[in-house]
N, C-alpha and C positions, 0 to 999 in steps of 0.2 A: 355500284354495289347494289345488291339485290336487298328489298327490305323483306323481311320475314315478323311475321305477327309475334309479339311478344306477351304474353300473360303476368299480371302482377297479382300476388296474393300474399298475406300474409298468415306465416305459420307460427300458430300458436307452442308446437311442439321445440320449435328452434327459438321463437322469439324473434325472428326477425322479418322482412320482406323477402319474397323469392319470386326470379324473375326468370320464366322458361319461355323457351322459344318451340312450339310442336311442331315444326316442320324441321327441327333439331333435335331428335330425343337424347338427352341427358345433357344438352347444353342448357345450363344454369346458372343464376349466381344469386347468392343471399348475401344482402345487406340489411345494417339496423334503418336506413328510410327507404321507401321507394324511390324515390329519384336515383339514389347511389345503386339501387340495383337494375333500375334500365338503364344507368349508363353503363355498370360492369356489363352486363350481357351484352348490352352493346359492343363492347372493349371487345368480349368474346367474339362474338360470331366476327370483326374483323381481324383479328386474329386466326380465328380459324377457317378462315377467308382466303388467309394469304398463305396458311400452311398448303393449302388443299392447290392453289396457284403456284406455288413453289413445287410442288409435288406432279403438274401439270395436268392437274384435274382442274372441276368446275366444279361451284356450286349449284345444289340441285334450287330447281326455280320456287318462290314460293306459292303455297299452293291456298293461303285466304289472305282476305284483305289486312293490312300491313295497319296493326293499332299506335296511336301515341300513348302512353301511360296518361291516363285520366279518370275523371269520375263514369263509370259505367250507370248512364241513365235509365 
């Protein structure tokens, strides 16, 4: 599986963490910790991993370096 950069932020407007992938636009997922939301996105993007292989397409490659959720120094 291809790893794709993941971004965690949290939003003040929802309350909770949110967890986007840009080389995915509009694949997301909000949870109340970060951890639970890089693991939903996670969840996502293989999921929609295997739709897009079920469908006989590919996933497109990622195009920056592939982060872990941590402290940004």
């Amino acid at each position: 599986m291809d790893s794709y950069s993941v971004l965690l932020r949290w939003s003040h407007e929802d309350g909770e963490w949110v967890a986007e992938v840009p080389e995915l636009p509009g694949l997301s997922f909000l949870a109340p910790t970060r951890d639970s939301a890089a693991t939903g996105v996670s969840k996502l993007i293989e999921q929609w991993q295997a739709a897009l292989g079920e469908a006989g397409r590919t996933s497109p490659r990622r195009t920056r370096p592939s982060c872990k959720p941590g402290r940004a120094d």
